[in-house]
mmCIF file of the N, C-alpha and C atoms, coordinates in Angstrom:
data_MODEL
# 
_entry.id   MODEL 
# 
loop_
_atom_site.group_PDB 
_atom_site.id 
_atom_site.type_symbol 
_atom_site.label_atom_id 
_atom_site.label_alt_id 
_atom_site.label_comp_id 
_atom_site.label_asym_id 
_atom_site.label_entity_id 
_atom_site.label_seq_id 
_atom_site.pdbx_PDB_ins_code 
_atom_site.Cartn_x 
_atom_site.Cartn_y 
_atom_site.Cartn_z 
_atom_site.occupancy 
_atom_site.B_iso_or_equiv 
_atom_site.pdbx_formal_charge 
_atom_site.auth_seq_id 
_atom_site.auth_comp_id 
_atom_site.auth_asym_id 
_atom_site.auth_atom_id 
_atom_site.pdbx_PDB_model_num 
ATOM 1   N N  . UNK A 1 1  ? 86.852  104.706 123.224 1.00 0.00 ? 1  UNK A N  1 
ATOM 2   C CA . UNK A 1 1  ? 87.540  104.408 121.978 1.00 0.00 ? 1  UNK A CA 1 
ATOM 3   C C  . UNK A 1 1  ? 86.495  104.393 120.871 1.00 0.00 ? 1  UNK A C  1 
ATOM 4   N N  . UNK A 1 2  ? 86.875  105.220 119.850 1.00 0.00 ? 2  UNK A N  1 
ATOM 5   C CA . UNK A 1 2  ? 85.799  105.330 118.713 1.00 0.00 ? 2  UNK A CA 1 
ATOM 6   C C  . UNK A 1 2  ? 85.985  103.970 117.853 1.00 0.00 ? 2  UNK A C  1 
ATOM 7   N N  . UNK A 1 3  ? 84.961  103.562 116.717 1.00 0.00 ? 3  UNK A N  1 
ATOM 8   C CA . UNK A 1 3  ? 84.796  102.118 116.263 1.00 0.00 ? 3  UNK A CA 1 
ATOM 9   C C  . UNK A 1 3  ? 86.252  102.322 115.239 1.00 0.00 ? 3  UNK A C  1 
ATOM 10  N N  . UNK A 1 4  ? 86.322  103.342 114.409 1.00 0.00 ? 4  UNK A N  1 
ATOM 11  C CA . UNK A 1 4  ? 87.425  103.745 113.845 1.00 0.00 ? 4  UNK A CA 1 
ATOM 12  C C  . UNK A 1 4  ? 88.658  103.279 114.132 1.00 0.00 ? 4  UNK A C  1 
ATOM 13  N N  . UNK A 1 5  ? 89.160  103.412 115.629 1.00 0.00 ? 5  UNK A N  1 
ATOM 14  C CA . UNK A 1 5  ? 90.278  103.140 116.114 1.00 0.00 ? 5  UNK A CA 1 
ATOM 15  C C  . UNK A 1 5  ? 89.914  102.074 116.618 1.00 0.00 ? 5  UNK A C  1 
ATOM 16  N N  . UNK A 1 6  ? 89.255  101.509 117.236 1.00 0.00 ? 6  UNK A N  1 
ATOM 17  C CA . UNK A 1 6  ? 89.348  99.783  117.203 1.00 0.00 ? 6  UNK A CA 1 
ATOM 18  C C  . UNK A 1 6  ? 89.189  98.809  116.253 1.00 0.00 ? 6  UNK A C  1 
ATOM 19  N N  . UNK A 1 7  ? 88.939  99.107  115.125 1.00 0.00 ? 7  UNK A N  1 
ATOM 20  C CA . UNK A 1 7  ? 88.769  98.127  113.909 1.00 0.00 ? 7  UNK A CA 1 
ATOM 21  C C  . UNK A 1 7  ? 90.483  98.670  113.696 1.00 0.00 ? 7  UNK A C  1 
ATOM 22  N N  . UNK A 1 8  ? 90.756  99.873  114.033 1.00 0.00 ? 8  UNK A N  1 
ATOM 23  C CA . UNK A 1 8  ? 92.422  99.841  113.138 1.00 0.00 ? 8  UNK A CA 1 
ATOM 24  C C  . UNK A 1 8  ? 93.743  99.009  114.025 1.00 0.00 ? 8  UNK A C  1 
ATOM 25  N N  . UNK A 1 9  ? 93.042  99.002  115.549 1.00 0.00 ? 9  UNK A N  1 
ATOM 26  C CA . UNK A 1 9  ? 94.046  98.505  116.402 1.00 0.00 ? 9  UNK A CA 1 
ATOM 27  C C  . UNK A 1 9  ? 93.351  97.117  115.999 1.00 0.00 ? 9  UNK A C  1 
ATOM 28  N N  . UNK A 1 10 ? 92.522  96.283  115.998 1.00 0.00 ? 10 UNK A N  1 
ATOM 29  C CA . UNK A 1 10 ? 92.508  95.017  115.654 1.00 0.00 ? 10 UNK A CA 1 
ATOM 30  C C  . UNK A 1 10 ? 92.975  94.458  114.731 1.00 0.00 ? 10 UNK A C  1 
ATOM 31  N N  . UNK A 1 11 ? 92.697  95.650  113.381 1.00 0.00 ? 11 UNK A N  1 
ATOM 32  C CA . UNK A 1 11 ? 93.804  94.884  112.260 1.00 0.00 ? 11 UNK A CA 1 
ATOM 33  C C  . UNK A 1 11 ? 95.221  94.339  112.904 1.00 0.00 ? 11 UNK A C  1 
ATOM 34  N N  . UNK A 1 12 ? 95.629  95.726  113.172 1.00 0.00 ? 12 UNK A N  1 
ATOM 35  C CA . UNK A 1 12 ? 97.049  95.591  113.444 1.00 0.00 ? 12 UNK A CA 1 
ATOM 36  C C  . UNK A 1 12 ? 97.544  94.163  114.152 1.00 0.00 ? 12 UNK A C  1 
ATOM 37  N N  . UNK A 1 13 ? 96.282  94.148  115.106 1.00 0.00 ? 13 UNK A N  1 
ATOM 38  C CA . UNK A 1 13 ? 96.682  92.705  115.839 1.00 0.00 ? 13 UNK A CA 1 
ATOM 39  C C  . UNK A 1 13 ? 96.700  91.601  115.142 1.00 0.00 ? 13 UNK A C  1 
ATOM 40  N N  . UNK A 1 14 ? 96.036  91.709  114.546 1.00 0.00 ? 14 UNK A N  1 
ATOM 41  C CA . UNK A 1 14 ? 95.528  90.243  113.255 1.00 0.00 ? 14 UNK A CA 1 
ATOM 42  C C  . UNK A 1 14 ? 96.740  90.369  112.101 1.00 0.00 ? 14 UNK A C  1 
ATOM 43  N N  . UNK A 1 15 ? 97.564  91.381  112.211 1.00 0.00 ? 15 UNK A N  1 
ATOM 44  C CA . UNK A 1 15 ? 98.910  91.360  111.262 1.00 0.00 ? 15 UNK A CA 1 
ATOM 45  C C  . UNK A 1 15 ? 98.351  92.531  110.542 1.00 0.00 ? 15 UNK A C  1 
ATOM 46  N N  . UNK A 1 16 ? 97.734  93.307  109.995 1.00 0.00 ? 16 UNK A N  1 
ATOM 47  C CA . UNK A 1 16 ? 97.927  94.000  109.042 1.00 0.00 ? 16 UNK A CA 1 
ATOM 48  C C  . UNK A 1 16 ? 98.075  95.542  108.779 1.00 0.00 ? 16 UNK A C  1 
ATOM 49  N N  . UNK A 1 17 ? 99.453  95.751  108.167 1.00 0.00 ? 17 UNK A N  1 
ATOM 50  C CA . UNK A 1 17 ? 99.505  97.332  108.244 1.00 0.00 ? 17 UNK A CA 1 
ATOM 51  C C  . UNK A 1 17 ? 98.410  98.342  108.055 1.00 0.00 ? 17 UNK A C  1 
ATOM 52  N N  . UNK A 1 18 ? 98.323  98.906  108.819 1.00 0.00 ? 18 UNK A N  1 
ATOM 53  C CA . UNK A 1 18 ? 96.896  100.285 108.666 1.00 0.00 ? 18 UNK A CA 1 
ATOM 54  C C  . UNK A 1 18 ? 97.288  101.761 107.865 1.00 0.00 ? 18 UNK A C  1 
ATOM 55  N N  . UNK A 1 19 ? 96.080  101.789 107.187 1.00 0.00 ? 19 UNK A N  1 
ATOM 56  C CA . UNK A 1 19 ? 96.409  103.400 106.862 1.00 0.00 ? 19 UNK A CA 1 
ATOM 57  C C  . UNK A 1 19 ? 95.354  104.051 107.684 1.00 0.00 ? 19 UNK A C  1 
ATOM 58  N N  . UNK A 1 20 ? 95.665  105.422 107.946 1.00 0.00 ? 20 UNK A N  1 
ATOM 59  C CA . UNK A 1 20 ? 94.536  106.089 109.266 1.00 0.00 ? 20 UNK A CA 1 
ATOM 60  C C  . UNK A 1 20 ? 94.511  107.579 108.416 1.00 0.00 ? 20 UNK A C  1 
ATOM 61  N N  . UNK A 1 21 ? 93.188  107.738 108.265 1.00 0.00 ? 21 UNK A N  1 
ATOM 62  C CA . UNK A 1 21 ? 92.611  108.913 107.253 1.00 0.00 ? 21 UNK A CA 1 
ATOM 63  C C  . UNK A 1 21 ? 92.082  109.854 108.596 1.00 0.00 ? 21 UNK A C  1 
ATOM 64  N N  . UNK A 1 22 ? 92.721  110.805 108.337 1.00 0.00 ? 22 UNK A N  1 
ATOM 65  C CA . UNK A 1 22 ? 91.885  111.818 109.356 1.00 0.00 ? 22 UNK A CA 1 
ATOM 66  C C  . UNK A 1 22 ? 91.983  113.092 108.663 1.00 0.00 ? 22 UNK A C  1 
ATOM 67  N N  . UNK A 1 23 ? 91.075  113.845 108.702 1.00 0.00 ? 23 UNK A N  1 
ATOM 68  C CA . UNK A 1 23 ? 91.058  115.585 108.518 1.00 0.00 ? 23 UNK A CA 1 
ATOM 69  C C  . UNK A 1 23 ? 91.744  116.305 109.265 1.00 0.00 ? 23 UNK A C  1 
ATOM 70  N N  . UNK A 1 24 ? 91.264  116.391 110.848 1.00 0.00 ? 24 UNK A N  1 
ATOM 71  C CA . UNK A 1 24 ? 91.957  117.178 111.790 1.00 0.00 ? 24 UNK A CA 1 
ATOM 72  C C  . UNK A 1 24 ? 92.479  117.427 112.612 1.00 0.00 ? 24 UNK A C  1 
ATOM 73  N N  . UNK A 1 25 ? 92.476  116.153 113.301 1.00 0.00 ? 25 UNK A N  1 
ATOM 74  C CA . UNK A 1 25 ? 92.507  115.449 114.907 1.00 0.00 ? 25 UNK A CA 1 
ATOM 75  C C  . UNK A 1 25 ? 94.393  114.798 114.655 1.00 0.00 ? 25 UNK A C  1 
ATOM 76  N N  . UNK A 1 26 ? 94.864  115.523 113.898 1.00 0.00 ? 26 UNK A N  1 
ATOM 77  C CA . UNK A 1 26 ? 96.158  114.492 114.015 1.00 0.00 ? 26 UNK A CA 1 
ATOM 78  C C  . UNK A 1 26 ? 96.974  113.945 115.106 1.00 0.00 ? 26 UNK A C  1 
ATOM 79  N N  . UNK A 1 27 ? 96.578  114.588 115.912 1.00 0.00 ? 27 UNK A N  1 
ATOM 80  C CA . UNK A 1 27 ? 97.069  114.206 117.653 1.00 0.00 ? 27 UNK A CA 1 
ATOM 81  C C  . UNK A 1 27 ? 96.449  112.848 117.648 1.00 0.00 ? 27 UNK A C  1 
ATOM 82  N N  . UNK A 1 28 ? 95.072  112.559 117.627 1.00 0.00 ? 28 UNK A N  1 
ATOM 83  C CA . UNK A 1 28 ? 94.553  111.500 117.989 1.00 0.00 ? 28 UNK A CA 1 
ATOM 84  C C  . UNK A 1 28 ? 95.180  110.655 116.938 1.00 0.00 ? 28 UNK A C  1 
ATOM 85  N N  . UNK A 1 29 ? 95.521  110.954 115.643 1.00 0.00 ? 29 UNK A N  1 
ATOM 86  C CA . UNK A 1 29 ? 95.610  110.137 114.852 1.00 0.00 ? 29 UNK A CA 1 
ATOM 87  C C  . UNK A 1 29 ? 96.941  109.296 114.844 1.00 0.00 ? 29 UNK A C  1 
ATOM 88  N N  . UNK A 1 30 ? 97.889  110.572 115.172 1.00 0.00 ? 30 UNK A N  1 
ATOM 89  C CA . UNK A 1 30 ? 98.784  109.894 115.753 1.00 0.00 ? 30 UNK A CA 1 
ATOM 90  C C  . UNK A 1 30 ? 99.234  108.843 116.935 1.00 0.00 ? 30 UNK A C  1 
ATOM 91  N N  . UNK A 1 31 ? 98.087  109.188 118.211 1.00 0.00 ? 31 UNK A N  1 
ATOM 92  C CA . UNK A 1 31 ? 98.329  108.435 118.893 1.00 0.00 ? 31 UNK A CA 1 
ATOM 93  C C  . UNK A 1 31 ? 97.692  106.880 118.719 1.00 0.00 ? 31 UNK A C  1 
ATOM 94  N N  . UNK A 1 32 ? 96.787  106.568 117.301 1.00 0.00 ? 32 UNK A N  1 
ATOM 95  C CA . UNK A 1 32 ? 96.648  105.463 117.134 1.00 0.00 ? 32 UNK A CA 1 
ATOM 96  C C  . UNK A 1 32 ? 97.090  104.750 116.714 1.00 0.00 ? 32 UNK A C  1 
ATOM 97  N N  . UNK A 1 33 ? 98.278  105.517 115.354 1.00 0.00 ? 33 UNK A N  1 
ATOM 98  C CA . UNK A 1 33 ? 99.240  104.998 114.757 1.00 0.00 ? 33 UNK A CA 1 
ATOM 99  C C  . UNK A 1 33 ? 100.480 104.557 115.631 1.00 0.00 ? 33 UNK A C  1 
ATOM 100 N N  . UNK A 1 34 ? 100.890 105.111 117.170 1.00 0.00 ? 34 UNK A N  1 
ATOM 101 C CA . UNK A 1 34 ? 101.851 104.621 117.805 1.00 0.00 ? 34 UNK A CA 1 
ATOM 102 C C  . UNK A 1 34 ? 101.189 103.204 118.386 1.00 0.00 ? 34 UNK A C  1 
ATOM 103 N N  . UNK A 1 35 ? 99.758  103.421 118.435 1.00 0.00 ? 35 UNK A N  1 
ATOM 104 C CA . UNK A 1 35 ? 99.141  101.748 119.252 1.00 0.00 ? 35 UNK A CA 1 
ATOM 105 C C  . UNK A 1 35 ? 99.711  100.961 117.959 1.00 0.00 ? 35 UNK A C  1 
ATOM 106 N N  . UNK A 1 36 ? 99.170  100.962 116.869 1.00 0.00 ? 36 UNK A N  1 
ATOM 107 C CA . UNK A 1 36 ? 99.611  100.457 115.817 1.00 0.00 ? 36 UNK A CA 1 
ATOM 108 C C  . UNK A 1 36 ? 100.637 99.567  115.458 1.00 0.00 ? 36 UNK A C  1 
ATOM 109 N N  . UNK A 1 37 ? 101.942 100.590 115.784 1.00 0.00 ? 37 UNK A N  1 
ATOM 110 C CA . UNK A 1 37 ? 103.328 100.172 115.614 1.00 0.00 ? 37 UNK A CA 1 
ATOM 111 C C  . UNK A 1 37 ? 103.648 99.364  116.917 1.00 0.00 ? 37 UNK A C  1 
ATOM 112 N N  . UNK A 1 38 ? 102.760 99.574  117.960 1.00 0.00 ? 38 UNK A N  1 
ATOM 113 C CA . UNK A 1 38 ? 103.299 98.519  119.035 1.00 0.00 ? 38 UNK A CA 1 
ATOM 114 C C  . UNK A 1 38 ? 102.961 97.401  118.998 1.00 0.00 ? 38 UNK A C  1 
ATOM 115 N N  . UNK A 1 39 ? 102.163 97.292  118.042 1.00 0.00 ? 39 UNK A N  1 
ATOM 116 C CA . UNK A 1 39 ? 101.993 96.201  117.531 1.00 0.00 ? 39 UNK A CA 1 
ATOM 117 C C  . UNK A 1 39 ? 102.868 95.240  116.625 1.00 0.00 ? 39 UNK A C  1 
ATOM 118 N N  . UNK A 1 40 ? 104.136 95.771  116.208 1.00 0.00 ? 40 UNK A N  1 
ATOM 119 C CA . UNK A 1 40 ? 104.929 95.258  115.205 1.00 0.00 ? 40 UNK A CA 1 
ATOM 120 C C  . UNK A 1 40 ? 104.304 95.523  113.628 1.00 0.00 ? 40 UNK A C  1 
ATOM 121 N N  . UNK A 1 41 ? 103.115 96.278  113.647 1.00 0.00 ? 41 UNK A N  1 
ATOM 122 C CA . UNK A 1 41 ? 102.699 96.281  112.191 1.00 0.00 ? 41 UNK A CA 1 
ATOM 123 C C  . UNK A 1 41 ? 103.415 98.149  111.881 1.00 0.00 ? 41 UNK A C  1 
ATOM 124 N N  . UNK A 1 42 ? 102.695 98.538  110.632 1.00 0.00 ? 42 UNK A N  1 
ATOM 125 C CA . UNK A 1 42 ? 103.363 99.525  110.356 1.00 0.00 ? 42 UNK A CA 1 
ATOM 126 C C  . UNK A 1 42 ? 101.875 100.483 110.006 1.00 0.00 ? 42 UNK A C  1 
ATOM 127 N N  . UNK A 1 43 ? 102.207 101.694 110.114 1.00 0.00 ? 43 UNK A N  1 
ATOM 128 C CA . UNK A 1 43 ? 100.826 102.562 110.171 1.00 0.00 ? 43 UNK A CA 1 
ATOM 129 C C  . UNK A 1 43 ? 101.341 103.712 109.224 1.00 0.00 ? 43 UNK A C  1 
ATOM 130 N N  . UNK A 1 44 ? 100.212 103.911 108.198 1.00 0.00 ? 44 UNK A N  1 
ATOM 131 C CA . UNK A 1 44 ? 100.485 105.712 107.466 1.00 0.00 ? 44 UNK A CA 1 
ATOM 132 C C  . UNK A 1 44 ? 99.056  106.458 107.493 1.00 0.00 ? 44 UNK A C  1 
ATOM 133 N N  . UNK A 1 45 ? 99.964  107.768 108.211 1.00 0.00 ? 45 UNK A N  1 
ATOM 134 C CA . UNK A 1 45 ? 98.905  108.550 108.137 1.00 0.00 ? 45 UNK A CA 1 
ATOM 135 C C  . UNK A 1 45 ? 98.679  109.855 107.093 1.00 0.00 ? 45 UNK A C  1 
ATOM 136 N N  . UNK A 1 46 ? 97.168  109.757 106.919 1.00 0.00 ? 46 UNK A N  1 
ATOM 137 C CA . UNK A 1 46 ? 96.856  110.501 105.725 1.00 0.00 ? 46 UNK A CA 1 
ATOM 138 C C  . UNK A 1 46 ? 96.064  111.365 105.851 1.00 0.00 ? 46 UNK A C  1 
ATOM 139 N N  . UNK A 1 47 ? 96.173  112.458 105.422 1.00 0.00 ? 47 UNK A N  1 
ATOM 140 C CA . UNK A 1 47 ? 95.270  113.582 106.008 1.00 0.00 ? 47 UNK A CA 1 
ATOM 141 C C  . UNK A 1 47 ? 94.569  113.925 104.885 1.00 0.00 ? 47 UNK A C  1 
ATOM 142 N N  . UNK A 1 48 ? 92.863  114.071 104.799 1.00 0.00 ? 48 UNK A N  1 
ATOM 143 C CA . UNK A 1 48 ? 92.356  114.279 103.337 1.00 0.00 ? 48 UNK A CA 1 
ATOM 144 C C  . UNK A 1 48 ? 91.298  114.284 104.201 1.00 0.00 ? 48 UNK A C  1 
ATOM 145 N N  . UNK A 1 49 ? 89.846  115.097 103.329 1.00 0.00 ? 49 UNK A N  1 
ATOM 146 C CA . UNK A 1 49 ? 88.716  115.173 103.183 1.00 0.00 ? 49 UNK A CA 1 
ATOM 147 C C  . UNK A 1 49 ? 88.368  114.493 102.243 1.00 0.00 ? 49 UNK A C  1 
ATOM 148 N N  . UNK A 1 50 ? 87.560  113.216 103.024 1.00 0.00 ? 50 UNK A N  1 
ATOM 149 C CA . UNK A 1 50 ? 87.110  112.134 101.812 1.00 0.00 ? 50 UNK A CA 1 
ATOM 150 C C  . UNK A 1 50 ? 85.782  112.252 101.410 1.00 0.00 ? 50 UNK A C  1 
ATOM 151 N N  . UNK A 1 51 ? 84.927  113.813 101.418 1.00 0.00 ? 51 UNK A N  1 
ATOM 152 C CA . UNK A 1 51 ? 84.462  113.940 100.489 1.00 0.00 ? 51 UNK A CA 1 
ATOM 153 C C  . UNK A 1 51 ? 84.889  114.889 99.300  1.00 0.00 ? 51 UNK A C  1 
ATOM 154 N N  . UNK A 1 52 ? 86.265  114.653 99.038  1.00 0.00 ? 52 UNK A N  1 
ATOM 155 C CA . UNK A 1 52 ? 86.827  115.628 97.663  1.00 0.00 ? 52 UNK A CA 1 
ATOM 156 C C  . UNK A 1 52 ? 87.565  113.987 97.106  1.00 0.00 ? 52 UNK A C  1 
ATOM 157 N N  . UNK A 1 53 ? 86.652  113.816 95.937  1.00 0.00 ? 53 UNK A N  1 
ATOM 158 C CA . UNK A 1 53 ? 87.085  112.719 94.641  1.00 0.00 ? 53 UNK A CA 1 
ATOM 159 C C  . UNK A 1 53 ? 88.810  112.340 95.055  1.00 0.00 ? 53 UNK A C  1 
ATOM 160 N N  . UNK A 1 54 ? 89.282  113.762 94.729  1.00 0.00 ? 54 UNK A N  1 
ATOM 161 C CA . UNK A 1 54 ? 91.462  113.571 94.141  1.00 0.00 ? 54 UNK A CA 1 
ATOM 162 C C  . UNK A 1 54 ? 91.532  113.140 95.279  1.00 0.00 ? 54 UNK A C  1 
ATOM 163 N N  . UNK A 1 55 ? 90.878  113.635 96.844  1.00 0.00 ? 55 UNK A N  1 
ATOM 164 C CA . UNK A 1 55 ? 92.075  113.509 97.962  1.00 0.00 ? 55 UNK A CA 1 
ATOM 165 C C  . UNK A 1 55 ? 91.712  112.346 97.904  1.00 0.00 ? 55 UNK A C  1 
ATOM 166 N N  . UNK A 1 56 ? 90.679  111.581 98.027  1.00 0.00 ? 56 UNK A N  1 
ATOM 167 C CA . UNK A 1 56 ? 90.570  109.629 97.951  1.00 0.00 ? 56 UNK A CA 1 
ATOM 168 C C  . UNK A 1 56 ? 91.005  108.954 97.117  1.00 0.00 ? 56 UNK A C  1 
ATOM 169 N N  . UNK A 1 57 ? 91.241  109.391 96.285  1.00 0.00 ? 57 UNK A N  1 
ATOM 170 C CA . UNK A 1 57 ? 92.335  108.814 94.982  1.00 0.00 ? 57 UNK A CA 1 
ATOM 171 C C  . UNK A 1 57 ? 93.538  108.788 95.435  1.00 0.00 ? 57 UNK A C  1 
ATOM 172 N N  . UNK A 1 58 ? 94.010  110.127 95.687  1.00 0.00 ? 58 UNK A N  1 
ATOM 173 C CA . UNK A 1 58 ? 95.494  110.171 96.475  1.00 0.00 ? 58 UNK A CA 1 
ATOM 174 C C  . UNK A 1 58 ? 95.796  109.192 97.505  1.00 0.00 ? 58 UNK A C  1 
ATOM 175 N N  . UNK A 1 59 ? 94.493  109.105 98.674  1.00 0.00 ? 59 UNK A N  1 
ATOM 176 C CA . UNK A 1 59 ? 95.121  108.295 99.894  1.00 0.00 ? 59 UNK A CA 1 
ATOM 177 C C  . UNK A 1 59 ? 95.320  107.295 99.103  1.00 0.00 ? 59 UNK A C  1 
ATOM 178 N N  . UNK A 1 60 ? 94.311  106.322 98.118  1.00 0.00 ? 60 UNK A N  1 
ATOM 179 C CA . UNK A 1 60 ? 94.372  104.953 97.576  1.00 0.00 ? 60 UNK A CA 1 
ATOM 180 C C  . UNK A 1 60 ? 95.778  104.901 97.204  1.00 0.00 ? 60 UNK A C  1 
ATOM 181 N N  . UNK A 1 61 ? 96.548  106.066 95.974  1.00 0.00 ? 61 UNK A N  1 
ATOM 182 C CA . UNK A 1 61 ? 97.871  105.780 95.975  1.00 0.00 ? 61 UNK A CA 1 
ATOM 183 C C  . UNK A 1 61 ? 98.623  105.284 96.275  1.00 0.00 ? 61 UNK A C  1 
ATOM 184 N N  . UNK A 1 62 ? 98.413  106.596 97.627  1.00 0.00 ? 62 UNK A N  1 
ATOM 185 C CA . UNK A 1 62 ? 99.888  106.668 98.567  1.00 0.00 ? 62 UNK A CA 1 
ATOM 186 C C  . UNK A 1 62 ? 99.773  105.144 99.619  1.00 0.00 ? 62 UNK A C  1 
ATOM 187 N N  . UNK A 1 63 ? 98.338  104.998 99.849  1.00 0.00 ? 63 UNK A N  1 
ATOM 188 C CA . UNK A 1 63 ? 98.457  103.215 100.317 1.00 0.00 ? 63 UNK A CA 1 
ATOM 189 C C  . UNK A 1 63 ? 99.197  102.383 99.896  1.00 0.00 ? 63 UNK A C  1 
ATOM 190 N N  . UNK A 1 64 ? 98.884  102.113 98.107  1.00 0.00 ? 64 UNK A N  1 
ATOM 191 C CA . UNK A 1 64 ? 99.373  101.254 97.649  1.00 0.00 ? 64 UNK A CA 1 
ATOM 192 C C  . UNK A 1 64 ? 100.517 101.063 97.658  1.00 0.00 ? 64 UNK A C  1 
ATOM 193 N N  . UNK A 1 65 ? 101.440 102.287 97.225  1.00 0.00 ? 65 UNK A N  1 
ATOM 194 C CA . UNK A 1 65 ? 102.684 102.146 97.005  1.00 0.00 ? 65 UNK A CA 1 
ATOM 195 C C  . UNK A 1 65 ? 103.399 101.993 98.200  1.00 0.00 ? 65 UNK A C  1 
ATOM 196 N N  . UNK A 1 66 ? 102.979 102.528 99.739  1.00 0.00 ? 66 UNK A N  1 
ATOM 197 C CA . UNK A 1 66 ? 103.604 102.382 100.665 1.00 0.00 ? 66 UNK A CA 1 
ATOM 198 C C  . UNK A 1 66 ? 103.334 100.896 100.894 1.00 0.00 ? 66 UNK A C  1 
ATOM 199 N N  . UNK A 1 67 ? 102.112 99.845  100.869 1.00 0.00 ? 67 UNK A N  1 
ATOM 200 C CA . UNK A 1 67 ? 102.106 98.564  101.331 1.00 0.00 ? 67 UNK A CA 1 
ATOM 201 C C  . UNK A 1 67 ? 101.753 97.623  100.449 1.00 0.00 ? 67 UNK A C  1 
ATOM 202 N N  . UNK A 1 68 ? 101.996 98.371  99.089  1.00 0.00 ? 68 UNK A N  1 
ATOM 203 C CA . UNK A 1 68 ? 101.866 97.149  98.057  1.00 0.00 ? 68 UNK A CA 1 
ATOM 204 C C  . UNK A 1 68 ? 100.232 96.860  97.753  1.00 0.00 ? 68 UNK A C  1 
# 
């Protein structure tokens, strides 16, 4: 398990919805977001290269507005 996906499955445990940034791997990404939700929390996934400025702006967005 990469540190990535265990800091995101621990949130989840500790209560808090995750957002999961990946480039390419959406298989994996997905399958962390289902650990996620078995958790009772809620997971969005975002696909961006966070070294391009807009797409990290964008994920920040689309975070916010999905979890406030």
């Amino acid at each position: 398990m990469g540190i990535g996906r265990a800091i995101a499955i621990e949130l989840a445990q500790q209560g808090a919805n995750v957002a999961i940034n990946f480039r390419s791997h959406r298989e994996q990404a997905e399958e962390v977001a289902r650990e996620i939700e078995k958790t009772g929390q809620k997971a969005l996934l975002l696909q961006a290269d966070v070294s391009e400025q807009a797409a990290v702006e964008e994920m920040v967005t689309k975070t916010a507005s999905t979890f406030g």
